[in-house]
N, C-alpha and C positions, 0 to 999 in steps of 0.2 A: 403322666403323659400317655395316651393309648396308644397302642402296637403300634397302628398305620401311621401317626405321626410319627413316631421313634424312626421308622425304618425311612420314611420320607425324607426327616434330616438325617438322619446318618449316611443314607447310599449316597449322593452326591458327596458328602465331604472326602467317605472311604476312593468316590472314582477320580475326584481331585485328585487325594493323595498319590495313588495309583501315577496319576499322568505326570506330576511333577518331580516324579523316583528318575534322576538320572541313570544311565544303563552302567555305567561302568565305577558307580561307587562303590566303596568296600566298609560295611560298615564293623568288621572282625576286629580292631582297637577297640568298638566301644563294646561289645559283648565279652572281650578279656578282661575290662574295666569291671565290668558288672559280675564275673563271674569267677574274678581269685581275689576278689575283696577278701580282706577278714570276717569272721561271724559277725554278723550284725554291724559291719559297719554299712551301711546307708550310702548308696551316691545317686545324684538326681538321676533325672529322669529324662533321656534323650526326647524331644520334644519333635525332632525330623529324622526317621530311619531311610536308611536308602541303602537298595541292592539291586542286581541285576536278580531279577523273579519274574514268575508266571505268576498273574493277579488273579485269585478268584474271590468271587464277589457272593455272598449267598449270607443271609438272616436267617438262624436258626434259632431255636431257643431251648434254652436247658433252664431247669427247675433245682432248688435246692433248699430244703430244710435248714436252719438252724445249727453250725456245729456240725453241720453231712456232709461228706464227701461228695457228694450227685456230681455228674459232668454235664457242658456243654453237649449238643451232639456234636462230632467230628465234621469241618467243613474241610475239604482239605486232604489228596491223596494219600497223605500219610500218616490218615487218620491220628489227629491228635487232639485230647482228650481236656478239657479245662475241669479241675475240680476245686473249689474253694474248702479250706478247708477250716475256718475260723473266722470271727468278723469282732473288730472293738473300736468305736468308738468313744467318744467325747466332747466336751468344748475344745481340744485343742489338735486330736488329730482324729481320722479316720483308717483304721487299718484293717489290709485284707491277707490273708494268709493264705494260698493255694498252690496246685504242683499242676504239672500237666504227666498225664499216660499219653500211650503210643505201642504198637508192637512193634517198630524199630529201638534198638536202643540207643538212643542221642540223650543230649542235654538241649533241650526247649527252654529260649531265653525270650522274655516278652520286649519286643521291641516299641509299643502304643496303644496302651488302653487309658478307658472311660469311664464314669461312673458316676449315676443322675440316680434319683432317689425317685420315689412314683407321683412325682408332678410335674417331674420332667428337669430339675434346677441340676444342675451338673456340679460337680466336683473334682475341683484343681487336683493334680496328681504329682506330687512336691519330689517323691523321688521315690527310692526303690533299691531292694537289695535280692541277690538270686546266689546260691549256691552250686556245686559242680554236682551234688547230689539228689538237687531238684526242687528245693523248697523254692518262695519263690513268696517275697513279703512286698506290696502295694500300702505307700504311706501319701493318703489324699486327705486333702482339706479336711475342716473339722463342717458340720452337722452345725447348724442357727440353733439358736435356743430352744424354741418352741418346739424344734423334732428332736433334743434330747431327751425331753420328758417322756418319751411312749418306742414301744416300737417300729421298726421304720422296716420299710423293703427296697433294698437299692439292687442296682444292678450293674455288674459292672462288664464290659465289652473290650476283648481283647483282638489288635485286628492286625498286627503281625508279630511273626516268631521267628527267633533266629533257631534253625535246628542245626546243632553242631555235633563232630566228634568225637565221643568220650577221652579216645586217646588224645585229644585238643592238649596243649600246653600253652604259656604265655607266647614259649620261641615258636610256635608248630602250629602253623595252617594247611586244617586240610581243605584240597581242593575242591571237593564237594557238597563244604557248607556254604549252606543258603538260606535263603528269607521265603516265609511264607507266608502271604497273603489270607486272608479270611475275615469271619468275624466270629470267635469262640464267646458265647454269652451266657452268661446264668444269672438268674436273682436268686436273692437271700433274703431272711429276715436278722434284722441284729436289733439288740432291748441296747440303747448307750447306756452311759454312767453318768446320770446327770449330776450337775452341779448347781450352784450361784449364779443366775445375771444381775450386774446392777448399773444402771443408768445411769451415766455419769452429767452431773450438771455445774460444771465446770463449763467456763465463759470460753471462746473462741480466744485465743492471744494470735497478734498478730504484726507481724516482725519485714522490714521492708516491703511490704503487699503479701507476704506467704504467711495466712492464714491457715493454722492446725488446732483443731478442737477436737479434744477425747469423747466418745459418743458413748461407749460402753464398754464392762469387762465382765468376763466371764471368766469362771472360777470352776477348774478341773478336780476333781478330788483323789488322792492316789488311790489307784485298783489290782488287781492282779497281774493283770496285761500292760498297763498305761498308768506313764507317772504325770504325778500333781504339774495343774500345769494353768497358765492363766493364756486367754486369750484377749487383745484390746482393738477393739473398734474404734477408726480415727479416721477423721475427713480433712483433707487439705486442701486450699482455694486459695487462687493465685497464680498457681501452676501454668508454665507456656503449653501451650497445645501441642501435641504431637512430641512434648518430649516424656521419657520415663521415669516414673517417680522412684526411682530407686533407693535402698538402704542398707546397708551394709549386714550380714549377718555373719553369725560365727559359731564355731565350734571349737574355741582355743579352750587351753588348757585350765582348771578353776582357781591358778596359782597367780592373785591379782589380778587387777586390772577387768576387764572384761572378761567374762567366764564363759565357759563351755553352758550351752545348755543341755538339758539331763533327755531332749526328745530324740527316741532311738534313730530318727529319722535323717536330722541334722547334719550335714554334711559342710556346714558354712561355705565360703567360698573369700576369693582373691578382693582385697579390699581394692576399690578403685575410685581415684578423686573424683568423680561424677556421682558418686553415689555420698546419702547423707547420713548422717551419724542418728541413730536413735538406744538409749540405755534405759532399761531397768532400773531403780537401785531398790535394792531390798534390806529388810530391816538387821538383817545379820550382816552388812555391809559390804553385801557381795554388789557389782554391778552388772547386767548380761546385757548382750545383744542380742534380739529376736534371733531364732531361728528358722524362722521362715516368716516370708512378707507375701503375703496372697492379697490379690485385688479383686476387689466386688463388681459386677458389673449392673449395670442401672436394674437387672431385670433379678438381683440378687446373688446372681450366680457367682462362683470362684474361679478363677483364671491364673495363669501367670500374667507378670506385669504387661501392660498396655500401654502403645500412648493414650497422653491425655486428651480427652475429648477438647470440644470447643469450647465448652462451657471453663474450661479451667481447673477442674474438680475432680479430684478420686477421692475415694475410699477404700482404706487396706484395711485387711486384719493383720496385727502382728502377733507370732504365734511364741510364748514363751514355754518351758517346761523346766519348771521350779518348785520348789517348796517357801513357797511366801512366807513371808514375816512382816509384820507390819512396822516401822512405817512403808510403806509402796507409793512409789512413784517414776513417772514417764517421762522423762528429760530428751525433747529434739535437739539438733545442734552439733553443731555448725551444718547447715544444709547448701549444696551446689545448687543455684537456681539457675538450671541452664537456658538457652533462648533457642527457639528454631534454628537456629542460623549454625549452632554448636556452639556458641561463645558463652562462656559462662561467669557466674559471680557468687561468692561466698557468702552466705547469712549467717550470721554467729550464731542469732537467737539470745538466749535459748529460750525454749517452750516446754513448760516443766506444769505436770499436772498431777496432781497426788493423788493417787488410789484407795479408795474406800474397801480394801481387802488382804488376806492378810491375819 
């Protein structure tokens, strides 16, 4: 995408967001959430920040090497600094690794960033994990096929920050932490870890009108940073319009039953009867539940979930991290097919498609 169009879409979404910040939200529950997690545990990714702040609005651009530290330039009175400090790809996730500088000394917690690759296709931002000592890990969609094979230059845009108290505690808010406004930007180059696609041609199955056909999967290889992991491309047709095609994901423990998946990311979440069951079963007889459910949008991009258009039709990836065995296979079932109206009905199915991988 060239500059002037980048900046074109971005300034109105940023003065949107700006307008629609209620004055008197407190957003300090969710940066304690984000911020005495344990190491490396993962929890999404606030999708709407809100604080009482001054909005400043400015496009800068920072540059960065491969693996270098380079910063954003500082937008933003309290001058603070973006540096990436690591980038690893795959078929199954995208992850970014950076800290922010400042000559105050606070903890800088990212409340909403971005990140489109150089034709402009953006990528979903599934969740996130930050430390009290500053790291500060960004785990976004994974990269199509065809841009795992080469190096790729993304960019990712950070456009608010909670600047907190060192002396912060879970019990202890101080009064004059706040949110700040901007847009902290840097590209980078990152080489991914390419794997396997393979085409799946497997027949469309098709259960009370709800139409699910496996379309592809991709095949993660384990690497230093990023474990084995498969990713499945699936179309379903039938779907009410405007309702969300949801699925259950998880991070339970790998002691039967449904198991934990292995993606540092993964945070699962609260099962809820509106959403539909989809399992893994893998040839050492484990069964998973995707850990992440990203939907594609008509123009290829990655999003969190949407309603469904008019047409009836979505496309997800579902995002596994596993070490395969073969036999592999995709079993939908029981799915809520819910109707505009909220009223819903139960499809047993199931839709079971066996995987060539493995």
């Amino acid at each position: 995408m060239a500059e002037n169009d980048f900046e074109t879409r971005l300034g109105p979404l940023l003065r949107q967001t700006a307008n629609d910040i209620p004055s008197d939200a407190d957003v300090t529950p969710r940066v304690h959430s984000r911020l005495y997690a344990p190491s490396r545990q993962w929890l999404p990714r606030w999708s709407g920040a809100a604080a009482s702040m001054v909005v400043v609005v400015a496009l800068l651009v920072g540059t960065l090497a491969f693996f270098q530290s380079h910063g954003a330039a500082p937008v933003d009175a309290n001058q603070i600094v973006l540096h990436v400090d690591g980038v690893d790809a795959n078929a199954t996730l995208t992850v970014v690794r950076y800290h922010f500088t400042a000559p105050a000394s606070f903890i800088y917690s990212p409340l909403d960033d971005t990140l489109f690759d150089a034709l402009g296709n953006s990528y979903f931002d599934m969740s996130g994990s930050g430390s009290s000592q500053g790291g500060q890990i960004a785990d976004f969609g994974p990269l199509p096929p065809e841009a795992l094979q080469g190096r790729q230059t993304l960019t990712m845009t950070i456009h608010m920050i909670a600047v907190m108290s060192k002396t912060l505690t879970p019990e202890h808010v101080n009064a004059t932490d706040t949110v700040v406004s901007g847009s902290w930007r840097v590209s980078f180059d990152v080489t991914p870890v390419p794997g396997t696609s393979v085409s799946l041609n497997s027949a469309a199955q098709t259960h009370s009108g709800l139409t699910i056909q496996a379309l592809r999967a991709d095949v993660a290889p384990n690497s230093a940073n990023l474990p084995e992991g498969l990713r499945v491309v699936v179309k379903l047709s039938g779907l009410t319009p405007g309702t969300l095609p949801s699925f259950d994901t998880s991070n339970n423990s790998p002691e039967g039953g449904p198991t934990e998946s292995a993606c540092p990311g993964a945070s699962g979440g609260t099962s809820s009867p509106n959403d539909g069951q989809v399992l893994l079963s893998n040839g050492d007889g484990t069964q998973l539940q995707p850990a992440f459910v990203i939907q594609l949008t008509a123009a290829g991009a990655t999003t969190g979930l949407t309603p469904v258009p008019l047409d009836g039709t979505a496309e997800l990836e579902l995002i596994f991290c596993v070490q395969l065995q073969a036999p592999v296979a995709l079993t939908f079932g029981p799915v809520p097919a819910a109707t505009a109206g909220g009223a819903s009905h139960v499809i047993a199915g199931p839709w079971v498609f066996p995987l060539p991988v493995g």
